[in-house]
C-alpha positions as a Markdown table, in Angstrom:
| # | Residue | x | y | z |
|---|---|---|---|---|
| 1 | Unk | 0.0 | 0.0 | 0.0 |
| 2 | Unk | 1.1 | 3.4 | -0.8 |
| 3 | Unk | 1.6 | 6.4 | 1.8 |
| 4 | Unk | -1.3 | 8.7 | 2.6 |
| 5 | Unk | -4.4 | 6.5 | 2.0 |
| 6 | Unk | -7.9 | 7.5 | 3.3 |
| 7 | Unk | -10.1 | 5.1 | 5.3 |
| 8 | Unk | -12.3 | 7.6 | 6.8 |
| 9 | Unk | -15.2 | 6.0 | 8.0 |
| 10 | Unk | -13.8 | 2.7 | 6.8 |
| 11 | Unk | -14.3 | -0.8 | 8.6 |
| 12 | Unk | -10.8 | -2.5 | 8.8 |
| 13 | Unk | -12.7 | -5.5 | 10.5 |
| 14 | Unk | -11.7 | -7.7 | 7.3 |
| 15 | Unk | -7.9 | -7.4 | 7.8 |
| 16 | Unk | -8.6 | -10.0 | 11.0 |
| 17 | Unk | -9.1 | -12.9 | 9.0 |
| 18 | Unk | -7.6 | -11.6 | 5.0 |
| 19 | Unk | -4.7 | -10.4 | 6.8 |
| 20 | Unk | -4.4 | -7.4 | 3.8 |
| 21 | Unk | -2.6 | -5.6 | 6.3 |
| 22 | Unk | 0.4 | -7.7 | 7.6 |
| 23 | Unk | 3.3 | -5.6 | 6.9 |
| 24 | Unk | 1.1 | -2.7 | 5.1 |
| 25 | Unk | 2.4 | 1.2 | 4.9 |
| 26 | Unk | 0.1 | 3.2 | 6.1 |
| 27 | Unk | 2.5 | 6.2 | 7.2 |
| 28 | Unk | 0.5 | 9.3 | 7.3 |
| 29 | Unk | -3.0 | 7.4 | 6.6 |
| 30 | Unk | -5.8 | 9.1 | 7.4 |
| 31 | Unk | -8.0 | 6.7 | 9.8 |
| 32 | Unk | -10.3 | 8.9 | 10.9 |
| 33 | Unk | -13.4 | 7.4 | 12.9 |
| 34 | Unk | -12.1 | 3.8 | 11.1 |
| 35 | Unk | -13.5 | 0.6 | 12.8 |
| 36 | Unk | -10.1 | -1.4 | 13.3 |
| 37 | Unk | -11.6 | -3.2 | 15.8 |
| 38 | Unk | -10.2 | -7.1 | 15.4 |
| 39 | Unk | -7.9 | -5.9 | 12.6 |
| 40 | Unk | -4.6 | -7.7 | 12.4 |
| 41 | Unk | -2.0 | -4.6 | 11.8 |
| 42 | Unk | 1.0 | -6.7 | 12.3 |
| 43 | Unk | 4.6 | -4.6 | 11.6 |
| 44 | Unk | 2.0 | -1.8 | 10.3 |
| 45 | Unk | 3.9 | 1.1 | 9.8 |
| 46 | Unk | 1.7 | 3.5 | 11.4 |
| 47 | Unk | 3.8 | 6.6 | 11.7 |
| 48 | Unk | 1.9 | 10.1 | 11.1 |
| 49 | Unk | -1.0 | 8.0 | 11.0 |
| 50 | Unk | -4.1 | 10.0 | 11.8 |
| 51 | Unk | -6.2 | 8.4 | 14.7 |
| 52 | Unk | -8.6 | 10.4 | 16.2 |
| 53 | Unk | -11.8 | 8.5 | 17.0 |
| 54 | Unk | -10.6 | 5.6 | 15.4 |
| 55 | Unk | -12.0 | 2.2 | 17.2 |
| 56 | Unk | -9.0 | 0.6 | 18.4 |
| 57 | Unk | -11.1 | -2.5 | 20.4 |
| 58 | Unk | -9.0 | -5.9 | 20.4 |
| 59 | Unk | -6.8 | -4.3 | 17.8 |
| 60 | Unk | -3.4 | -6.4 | 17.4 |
| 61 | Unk | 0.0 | -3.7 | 16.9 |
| 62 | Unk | 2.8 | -6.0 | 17.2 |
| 63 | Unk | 6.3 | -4.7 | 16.7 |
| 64 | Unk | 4.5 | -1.7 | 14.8 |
């Protein structure tokens, strides 16, 4: 994934069981108010990243 995506609004829930996100670049992403609740973000890079409101529940940030 390129730098700077938008996933306003967007439910990451899928990325728990597709695991589309394992070692994804998301470095200055714009995840505002996105459902990553049970998303799989493993080695995300998550710098910049833009969080606020973002559901984090049962999110799993290893070595991120």
């Amino acid at each position: 994934m390129s730098t700077g995506l938008v996933f306003e609004k967007a439910d990451l829930e899928q990325f728990r069981t597709t695991r589309d996100c394992v070692e994804c670049d998301l470095v200055g992403a714009d995840l505002m108010e996105a459902n990553l609740e049970r998303a799989k973000l493993e080695e995300a890079d998550l710098r910049g990243a833009y969080l606020k409101r973002a559901n984090l529940g049962w999110t799993i940030l290893i070595e991120s």
